[in-house]
C-alpha positions in Angstrom: 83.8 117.7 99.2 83.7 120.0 101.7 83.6 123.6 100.6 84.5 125.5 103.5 85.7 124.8 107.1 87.6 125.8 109.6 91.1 124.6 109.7 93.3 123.4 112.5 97.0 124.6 113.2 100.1 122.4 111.9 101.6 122.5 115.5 100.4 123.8 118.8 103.9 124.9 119.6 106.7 127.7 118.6 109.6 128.1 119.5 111.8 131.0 120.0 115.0 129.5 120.4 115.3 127.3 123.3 111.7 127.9 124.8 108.8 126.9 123.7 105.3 128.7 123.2 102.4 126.3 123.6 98.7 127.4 122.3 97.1 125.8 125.2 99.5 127.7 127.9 98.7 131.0 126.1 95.0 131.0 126.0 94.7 130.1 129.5 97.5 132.3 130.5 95.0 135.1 128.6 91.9 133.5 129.8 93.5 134.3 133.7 94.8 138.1 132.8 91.3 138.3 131.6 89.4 137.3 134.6 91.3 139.4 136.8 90.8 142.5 135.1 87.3 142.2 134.8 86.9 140.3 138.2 88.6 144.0 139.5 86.6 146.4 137.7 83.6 144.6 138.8 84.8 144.4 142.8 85.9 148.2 142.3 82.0 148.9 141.5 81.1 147.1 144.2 82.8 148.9 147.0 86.3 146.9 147.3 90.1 148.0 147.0 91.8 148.4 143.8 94.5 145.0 143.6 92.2 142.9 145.9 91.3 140.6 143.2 94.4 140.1 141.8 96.1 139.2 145.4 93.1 136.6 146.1 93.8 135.1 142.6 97.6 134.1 143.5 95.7 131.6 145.7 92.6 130.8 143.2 95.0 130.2 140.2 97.5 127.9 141.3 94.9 125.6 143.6 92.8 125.5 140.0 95.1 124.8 137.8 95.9 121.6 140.1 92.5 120.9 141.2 91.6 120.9 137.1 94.2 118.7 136.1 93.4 116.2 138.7 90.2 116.0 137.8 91.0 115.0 134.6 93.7 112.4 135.8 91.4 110.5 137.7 88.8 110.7 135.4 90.7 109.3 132.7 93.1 107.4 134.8 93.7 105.0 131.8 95.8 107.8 129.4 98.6 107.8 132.2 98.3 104.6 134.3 97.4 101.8 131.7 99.6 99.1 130.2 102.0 100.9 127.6 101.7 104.5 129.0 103.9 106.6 130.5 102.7 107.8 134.2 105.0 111.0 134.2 102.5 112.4 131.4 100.3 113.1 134.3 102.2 115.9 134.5 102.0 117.3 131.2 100.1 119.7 131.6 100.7 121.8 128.6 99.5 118.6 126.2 96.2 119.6 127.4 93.7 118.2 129.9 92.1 120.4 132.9 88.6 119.3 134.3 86.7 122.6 134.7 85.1 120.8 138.0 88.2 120.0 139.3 89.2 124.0 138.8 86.6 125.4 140.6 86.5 123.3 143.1 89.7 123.8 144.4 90.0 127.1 142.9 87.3 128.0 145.6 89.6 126.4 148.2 92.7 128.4 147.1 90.3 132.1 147.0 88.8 131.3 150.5 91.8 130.7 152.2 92.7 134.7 150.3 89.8 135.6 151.5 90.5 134.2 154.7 93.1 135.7 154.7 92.0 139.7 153.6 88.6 138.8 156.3 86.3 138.7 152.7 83.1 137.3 152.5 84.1 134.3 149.8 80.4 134.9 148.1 80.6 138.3 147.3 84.4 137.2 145.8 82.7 134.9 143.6 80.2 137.4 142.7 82.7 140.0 140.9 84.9 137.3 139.2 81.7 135.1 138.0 82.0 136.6 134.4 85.3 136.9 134.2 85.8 132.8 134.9 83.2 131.9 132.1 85.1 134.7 129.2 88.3 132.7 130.9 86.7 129.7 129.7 85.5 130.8 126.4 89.7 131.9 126.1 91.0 128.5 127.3 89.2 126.2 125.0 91.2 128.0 122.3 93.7 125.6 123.5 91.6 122.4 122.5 92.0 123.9 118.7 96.2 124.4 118.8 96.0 120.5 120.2 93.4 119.4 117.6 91.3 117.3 120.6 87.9 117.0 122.1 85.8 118.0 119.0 82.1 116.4 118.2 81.2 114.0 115.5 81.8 114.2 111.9 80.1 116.6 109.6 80.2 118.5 106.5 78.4 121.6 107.7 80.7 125.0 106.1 82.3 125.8 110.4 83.1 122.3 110.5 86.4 122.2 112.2 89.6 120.1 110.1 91.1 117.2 111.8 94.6 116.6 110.6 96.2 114.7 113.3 96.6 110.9 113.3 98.1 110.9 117.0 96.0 109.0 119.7 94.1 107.4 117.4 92.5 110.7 115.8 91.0 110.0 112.6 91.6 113.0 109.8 88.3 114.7 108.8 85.7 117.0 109.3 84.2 117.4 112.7 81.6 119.5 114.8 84.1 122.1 116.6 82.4 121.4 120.4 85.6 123.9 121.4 83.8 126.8 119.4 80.7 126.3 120.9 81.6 125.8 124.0 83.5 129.2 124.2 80.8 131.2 122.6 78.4 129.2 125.2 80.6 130.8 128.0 81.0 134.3 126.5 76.7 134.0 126.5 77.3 133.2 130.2 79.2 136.2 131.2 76.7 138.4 129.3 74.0 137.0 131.1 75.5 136.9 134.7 76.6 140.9 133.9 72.7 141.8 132.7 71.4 139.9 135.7 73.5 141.0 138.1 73.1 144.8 137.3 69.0 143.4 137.0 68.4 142.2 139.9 71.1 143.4 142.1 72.8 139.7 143.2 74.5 139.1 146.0 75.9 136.4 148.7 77.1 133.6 145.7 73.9 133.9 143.7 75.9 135.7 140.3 78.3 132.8 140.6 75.6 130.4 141.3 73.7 131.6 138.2 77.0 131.3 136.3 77.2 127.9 137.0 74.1 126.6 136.6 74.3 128.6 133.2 77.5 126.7 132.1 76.3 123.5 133.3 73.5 123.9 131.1 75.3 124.6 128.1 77.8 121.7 128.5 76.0 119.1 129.1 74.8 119.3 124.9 78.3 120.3 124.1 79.7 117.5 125.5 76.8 115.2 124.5 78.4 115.9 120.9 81.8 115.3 121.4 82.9 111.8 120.0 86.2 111.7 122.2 86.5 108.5 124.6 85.0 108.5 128.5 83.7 106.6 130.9 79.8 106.1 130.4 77.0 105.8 133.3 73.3 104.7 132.0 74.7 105.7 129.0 75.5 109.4 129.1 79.2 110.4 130.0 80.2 111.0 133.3 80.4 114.7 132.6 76.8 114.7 131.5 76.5 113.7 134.6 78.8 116.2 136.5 76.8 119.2 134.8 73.3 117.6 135.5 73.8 117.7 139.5 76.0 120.5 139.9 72.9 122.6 137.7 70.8 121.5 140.1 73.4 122.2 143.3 73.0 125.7 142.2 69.4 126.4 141.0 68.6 125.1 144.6 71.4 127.3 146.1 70.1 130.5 144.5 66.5 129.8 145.5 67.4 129.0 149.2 69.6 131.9 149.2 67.3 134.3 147.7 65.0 133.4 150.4 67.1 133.5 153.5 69.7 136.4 152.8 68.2 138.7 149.6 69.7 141.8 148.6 73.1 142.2 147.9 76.2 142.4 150.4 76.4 146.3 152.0 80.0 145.9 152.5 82.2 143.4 150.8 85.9 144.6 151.9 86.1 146.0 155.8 88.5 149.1 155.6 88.0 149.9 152.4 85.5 152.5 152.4 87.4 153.8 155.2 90.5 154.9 153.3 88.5 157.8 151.3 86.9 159.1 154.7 89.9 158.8 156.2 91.1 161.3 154.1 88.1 163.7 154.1 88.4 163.6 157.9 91.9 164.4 157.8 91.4 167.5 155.8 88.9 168.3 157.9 90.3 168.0 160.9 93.2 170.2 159.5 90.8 172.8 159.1 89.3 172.8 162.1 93.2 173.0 163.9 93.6 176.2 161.6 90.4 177.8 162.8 91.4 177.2 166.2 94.6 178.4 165.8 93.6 181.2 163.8 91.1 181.8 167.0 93.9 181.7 169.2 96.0 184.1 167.4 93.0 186.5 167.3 92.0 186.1 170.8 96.2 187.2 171.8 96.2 189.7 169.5 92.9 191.3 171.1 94.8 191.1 174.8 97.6 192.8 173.5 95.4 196.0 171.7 93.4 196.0 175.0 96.8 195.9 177.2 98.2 199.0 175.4 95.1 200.4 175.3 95.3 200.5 179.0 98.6 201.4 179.3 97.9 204.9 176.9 95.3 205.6 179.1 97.2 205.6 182.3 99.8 207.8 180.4 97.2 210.5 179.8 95.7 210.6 183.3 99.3 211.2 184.6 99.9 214.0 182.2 96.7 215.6 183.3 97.2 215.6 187.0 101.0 217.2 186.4 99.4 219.9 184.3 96.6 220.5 187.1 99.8 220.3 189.8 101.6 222.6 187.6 98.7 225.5 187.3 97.7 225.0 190.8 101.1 226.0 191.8 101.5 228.8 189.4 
């Protein structure tokens, strides 16, 4: 008998009236207002406009949210396109399923072409959103607990997490909750790439790289643990596999990279510096107009004094000579 646990919601949907309010949508919905505020903060710090993040991330989102779900429909292609199921739950995507791989990779596709767009360096993008993704992460697997999926094998240990479903061939019971440590693995992750980054000053993709690497590290046990099915290559799962190479992908790419371009980026967003001295100069320059004006109005005043000066002058010598006249006469 177990004596304590955690336990799993009755539904992973309320409704309020005619719409519905999934679990899933909501943490990632959080997970994304999440990334972008600290994704701005941290772009802020580093020299960048105020909003930039946000505007890239209109491009980032979307492409991820599509990249991850593909991922996962390919991946497990049988869930959709095998005998007795329905293909049109491809599309589901609020019943849960996103391949982080899939989101990044085409999430990076969607921010370059914002960057692109705003002439950014895409690596220093990455950089400032790095933490942000991972505490995104940690939000979004939330979600797996309003669905009751992808949790480990069974167990009686007190945080064991309560399976109560009997959908999809769920058995009810006790189970490791890989969701739980998989999100505090990621909120690790963003602590790290923050320390490390204000450490050793990172730059040109190496925070993101480090974030990746870091989470790759910490999924490939998690998902070691999880009891759900997938497809199986020399006997680990194929995203065993995914994490193994892409942790290497980015070890390699921060050590080549370290090498070639260290140091951090010295400007990240053209212009933007350009808009605080653009006001100094202005007030400056308004200034220097008034000091030259004021030098102008000085220099007329000084004619004028020196004009009626002159004129006084000439008034006197007249009198003068008419009084001489006058005594001369007399």
């Amino acid at each position: 008998m177990e004596l304590a646990y955690i336990p799993s919601p009755s539904r992973g949907v309320i409704h309020l009236g005619p719409i519905p309010l999934r679990g899933y949508a909501f943490c990632i919905i959080i997970g994304v207002f999440v990334a972008v505020w600290l994704g701005n903060k941290r772009w802020i710090a580093r020299g960048g406009r105020a909003g930039t993040v946000a505007d890239i991330a209109v491009w980032a989102v979307p492409f991820g949210l599509v990249g991850g779900r593909l991922y996962h429909v390919i991946t497990d292609y049988e869930l959709y396109f095998s005998e007795g199921r329905d293909w049109v739950d491809a599309f589901k995507i609020w019943e849960g399923g996103l391949g982080i791989w899939g989101a990044i990779a085409l999430g990076a596709l969607g921010a370059w072409i914002g960057c692109r767009r705003r002439g950014i360096p895409l690596p220093a993008y990455a950089d400032a959103v790095a933490p942000g993704i991972a505490l995104a992460q940690a939000l979004g697997r939330w979600g797996n607990w309003f669905n009751q999926e992808l949790y480990g094998r069974r167990t009686d240990v007190p945080w064991a997490l309560e399976i109560t479903s009997s959908t999809d061939g769920r058995v009810p019971g006790t189970y490791h909750p890989t969701f739980l440590y998989e999100s505090l693995w990621c909120v690790g992750v963003a602590v790290l790439v923050i320390w490390a980054d204000r450490r050793f000053k990172m730059g040109h993709g190496r925070a993101f790289a480090l974030y990746v690497a870091a989470y790759c590290a910490g999924r490939f046990w998690v998902e070691y643990m999880r009891v759900d099915d997938a497809h199986h290559i020399l006997g680990l799962r194929l995203n065993n596999w995914t994490a193994l190479l892409v942790f290497v992908l980015a070890v390699v790419y921060i050590v080549v990279s370290a090498r070639k371009r260290p140091g951090r980026e010295a400007v990240v967003e053209p212009g933007a510096a350009d808009g605080d001295s653009g006001d100094a100069s202005g007030e400056k320059k308004t200034d220097t107009d008034a000091d030259t004006d004021g030098g102008k109005t000085s220099e007329a005043d000084a004619g004028t004094e020196t004009e009626t000066e002159t004129e006084d002058a000439a008034e006197d010598t007249k009198e003068s000579r008419d009084e001489a006249e006058s005594a001369r006469k007399g």
